[in-house]
PyMOL commands that place a pseudoatom at each C-alpha (Angstrom):
pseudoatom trace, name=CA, resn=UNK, resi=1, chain=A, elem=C, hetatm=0, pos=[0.000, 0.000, 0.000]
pseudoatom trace, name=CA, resn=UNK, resi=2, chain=A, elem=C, hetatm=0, pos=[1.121, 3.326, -1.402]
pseudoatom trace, name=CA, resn=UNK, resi=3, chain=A, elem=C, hetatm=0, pos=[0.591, 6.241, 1.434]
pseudoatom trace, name=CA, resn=UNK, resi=4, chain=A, elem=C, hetatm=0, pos=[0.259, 9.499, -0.397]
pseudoatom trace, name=CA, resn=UNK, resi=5, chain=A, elem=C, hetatm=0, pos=[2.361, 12.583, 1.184]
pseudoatom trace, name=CA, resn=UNK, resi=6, chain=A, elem=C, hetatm=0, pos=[-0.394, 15.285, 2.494]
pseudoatom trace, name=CA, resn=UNK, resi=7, chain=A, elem=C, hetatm=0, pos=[0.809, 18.715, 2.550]
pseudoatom trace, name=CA, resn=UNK, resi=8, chain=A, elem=C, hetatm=0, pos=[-0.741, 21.707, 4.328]
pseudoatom trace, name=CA, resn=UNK, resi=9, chain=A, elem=C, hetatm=0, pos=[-2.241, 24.523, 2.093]
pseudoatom trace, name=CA, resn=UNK, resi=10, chain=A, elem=C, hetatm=0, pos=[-3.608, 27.868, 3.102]
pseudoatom trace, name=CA, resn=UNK, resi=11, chain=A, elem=C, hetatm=0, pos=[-7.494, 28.429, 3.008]
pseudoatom trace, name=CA, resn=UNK, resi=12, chain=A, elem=C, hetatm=0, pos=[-7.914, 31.503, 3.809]
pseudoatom trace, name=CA, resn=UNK, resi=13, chain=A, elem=C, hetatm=0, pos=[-6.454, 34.515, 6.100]
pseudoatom trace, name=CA, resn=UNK, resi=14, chain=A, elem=C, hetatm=0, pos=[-8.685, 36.905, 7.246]
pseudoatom trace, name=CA, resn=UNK, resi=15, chain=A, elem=C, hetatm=0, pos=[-8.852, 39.901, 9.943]
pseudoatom trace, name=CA, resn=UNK, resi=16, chain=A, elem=C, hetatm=0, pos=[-11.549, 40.884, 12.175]
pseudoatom trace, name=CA, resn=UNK, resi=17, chain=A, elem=C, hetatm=0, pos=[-12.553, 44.233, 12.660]
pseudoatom trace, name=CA, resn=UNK, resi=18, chain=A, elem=C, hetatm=0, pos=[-10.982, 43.306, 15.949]
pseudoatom trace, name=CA, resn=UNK, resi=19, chain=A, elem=C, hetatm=0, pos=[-7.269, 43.111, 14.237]
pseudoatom trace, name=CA, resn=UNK, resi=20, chain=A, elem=C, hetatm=0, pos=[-7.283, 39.063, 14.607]
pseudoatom trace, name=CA, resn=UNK, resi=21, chain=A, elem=C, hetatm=0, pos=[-5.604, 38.052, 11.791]
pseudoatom trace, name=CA, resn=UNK, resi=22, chain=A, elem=C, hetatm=0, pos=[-7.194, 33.953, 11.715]
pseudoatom trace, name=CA, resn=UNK, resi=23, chain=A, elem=C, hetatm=0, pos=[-5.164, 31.608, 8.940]
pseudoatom trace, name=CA, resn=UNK, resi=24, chain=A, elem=C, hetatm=0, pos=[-7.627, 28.565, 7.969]
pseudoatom trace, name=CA, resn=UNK, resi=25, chain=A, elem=C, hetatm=0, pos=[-5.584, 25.274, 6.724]
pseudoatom trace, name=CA, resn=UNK, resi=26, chain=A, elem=C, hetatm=0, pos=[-6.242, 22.419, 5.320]
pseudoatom trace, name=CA, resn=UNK, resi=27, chain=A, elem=C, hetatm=0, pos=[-4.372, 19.428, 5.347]
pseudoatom trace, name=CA, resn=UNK, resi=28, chain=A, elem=C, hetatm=0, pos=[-5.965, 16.249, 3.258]
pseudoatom trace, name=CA, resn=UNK, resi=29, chain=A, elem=C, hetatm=0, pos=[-9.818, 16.792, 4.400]
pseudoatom trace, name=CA, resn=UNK, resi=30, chain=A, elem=C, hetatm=0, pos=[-9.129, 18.108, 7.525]
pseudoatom trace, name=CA, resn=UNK, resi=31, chain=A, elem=C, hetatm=0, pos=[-8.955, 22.342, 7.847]
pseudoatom trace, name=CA, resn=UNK, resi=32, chain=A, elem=C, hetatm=0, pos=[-8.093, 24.169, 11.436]
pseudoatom trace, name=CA, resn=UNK, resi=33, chain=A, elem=C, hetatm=0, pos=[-8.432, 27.703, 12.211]
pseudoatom trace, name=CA, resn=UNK, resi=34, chain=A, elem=C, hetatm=0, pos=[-4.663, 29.352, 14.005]
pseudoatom trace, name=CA, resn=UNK, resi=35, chain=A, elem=C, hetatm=0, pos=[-4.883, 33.354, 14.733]
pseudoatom trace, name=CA, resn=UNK, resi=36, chain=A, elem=C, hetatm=0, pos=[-1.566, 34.001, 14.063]
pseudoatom trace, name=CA, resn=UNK, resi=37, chain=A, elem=C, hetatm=0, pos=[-2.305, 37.744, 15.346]
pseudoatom trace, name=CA, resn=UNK, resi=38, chain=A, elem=C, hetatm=0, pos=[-4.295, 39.045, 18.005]
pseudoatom trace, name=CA, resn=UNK, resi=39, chain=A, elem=C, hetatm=0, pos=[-3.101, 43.346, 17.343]
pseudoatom trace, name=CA, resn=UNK, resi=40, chain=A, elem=C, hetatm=0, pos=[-3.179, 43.051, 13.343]
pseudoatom trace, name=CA, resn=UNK, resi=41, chain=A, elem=C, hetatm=0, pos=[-0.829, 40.776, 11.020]
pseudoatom trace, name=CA, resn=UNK, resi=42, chain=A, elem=C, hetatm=0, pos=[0.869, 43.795, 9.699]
pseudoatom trace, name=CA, resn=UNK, resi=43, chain=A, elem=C, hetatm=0, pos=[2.113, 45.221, 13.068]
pseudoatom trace, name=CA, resn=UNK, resi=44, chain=A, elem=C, hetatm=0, pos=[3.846, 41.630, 14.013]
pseudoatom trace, name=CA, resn=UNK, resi=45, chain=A, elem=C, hetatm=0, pos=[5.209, 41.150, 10.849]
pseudoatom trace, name=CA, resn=UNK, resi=46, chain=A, elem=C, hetatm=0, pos=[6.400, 44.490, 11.115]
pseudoatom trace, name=CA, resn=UNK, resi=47, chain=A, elem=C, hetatm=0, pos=[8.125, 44.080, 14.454]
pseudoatom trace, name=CA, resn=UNK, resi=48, chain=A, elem=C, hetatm=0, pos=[9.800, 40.617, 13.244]
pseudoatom trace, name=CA, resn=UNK, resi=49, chain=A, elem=C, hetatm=0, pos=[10.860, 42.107, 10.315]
pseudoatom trace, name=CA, resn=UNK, resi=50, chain=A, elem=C, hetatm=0, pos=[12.376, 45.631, 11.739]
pseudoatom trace, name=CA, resn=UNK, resi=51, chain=A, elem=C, hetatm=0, pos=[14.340, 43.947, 13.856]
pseudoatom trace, name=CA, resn=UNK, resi=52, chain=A, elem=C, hetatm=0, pos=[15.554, 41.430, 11.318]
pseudoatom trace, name=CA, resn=UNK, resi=53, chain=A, elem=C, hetatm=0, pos=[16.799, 44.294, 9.206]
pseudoatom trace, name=CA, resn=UNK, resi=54, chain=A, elem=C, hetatm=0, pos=[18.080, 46.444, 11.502]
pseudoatom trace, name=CA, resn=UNK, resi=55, chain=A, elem=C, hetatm=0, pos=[19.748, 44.002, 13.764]
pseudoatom trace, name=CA, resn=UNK, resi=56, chain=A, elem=C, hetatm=0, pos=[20.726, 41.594, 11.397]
pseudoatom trace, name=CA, resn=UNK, resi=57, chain=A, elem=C, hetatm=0, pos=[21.018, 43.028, 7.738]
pseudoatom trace, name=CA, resn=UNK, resi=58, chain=A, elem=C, hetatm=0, pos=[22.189, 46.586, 9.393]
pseudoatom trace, name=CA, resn=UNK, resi=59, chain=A, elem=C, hetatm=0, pos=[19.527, 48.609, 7.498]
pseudoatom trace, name=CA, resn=UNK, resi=60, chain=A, elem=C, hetatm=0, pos=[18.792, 52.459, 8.829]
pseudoatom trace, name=CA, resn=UNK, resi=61, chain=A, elem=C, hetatm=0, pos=[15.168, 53.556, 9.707]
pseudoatom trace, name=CA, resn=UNK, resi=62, chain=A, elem=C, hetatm=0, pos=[14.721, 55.356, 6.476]
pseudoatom trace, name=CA, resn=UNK, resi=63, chain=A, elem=C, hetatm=0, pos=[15.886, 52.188, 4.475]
pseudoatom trace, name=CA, resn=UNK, resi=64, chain=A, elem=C, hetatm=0, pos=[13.455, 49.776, 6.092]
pseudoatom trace, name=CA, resn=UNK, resi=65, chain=A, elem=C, hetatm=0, pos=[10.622, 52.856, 6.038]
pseudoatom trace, name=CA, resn=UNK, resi=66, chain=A, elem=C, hetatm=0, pos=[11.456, 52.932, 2.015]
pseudoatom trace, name=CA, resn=UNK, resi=67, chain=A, elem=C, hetatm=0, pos=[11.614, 49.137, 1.529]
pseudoatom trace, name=CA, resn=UNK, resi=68, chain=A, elem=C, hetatm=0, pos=[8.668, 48.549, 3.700]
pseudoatom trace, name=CA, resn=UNK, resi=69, chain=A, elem=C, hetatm=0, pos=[6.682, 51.327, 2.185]
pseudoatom trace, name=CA, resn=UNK, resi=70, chain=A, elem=C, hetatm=0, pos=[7.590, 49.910, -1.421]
pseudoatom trace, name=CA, resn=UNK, resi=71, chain=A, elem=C, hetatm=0, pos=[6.576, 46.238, -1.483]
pseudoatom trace, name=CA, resn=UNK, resi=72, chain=A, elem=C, hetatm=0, pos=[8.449, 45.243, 1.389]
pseudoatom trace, name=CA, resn=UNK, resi=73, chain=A, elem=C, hetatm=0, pos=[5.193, 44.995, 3.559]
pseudoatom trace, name=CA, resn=UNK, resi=74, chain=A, elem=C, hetatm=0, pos=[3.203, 42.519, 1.170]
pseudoatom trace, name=CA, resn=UNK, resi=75, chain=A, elem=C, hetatm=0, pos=[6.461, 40.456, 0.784]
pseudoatom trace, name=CA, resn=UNK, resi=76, chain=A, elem=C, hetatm=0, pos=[6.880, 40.174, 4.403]
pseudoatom trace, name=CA, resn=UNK, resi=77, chain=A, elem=C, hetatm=0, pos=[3.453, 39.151, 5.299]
pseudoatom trace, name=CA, resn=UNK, resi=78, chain=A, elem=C, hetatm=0, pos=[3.493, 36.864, 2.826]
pseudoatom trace, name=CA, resn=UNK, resi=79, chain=A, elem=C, hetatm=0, pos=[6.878, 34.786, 3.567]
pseudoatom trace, name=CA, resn=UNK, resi=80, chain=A, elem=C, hetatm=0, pos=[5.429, 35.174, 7.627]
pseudoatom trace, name=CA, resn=UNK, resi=81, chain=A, elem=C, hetatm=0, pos=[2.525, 33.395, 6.136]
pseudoatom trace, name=CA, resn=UNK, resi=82, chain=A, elem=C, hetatm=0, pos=[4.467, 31.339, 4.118]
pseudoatom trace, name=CA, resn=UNK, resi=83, chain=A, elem=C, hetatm=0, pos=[6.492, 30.149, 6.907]
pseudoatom trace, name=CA, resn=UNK, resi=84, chain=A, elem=C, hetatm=0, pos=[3.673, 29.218, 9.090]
pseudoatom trace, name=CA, resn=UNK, resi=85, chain=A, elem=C, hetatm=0, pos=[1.849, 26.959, 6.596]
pseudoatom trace, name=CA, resn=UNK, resi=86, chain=A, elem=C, hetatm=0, pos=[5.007, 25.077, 6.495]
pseudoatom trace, name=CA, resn=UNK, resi=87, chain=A, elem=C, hetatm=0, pos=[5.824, 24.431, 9.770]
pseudoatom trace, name=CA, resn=UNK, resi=88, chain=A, elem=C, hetatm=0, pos=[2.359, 23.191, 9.552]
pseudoatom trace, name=CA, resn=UNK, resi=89, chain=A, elem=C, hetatm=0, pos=[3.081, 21.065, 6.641]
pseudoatom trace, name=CA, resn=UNK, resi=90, chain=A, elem=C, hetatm=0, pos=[4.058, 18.185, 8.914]
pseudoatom trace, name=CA, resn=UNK, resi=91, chain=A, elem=C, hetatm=0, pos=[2.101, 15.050, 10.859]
pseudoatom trace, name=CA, resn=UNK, resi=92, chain=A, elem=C, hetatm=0, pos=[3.365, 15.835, 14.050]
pseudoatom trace, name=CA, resn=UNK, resi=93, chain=A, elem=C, hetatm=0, pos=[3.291, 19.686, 13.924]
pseudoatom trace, name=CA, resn=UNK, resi=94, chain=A, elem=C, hetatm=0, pos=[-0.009, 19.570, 12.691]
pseudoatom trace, name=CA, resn=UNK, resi=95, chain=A, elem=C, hetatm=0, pos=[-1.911, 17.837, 15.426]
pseudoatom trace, name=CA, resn=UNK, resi=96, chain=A, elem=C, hetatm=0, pos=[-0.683, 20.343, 18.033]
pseudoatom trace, name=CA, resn=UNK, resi=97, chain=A, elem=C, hetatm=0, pos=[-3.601, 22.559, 17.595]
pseudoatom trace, name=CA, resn=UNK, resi=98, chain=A, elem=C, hetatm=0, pos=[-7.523, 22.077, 17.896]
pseudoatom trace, name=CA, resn=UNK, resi=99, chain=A, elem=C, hetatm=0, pos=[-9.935, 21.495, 14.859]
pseudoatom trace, name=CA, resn=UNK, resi=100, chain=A, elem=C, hetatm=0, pos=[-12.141, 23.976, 13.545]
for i in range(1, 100): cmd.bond("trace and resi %d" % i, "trace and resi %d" % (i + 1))
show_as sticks, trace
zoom trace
């Protein structure tokens, strides 16, 4: 018998009015619900990444404020988003949270 590999794919992401930014995956025929914010996705992808680039890359103020202001916003949210549907996209990691 041939098992077949699942992998985790994204849903949906939406935020509340309430700045809860929910991710819905699904994973074979099963989905669950993570808030992966709780103050807006944009403000803790913006804290991860300013001190990424600061700290680590050695950017200035005004050339994260340029490169954030540019693109650099979308492309962040999107690899944070990125990188939490693939730590999900494993058996073991996947059955730490609760079902939707």
């Amino acid at each position: 018998m041939i098992e077949t590999k699942l992998h985790t794919e994204l849903v949906s992401l939406v935020e509340t009015a309430y700045g809860e930014a929910i991710l819905i995956m699904k994973r074979g025929e099963e989905e669950k619900k993570l808030v992966i914010a709780e103050c807006g996705l944009s403000d803790v992808v913006y804290e991860s990444a300013i001190d990424y680039y600061l700290d680590n890359e050695h950017w200035t103020q005004e050339h994260f404020d340029d490169y954030w202001e540019n693109g650099g916003e979308d492309k962040e949210i999107d690899s944070y988003v990125d990188g939490v549907i693939d730590f999900y996209d494993d058996d073991l990691t996947w059955e730490e949270f609760e079902t939707l």
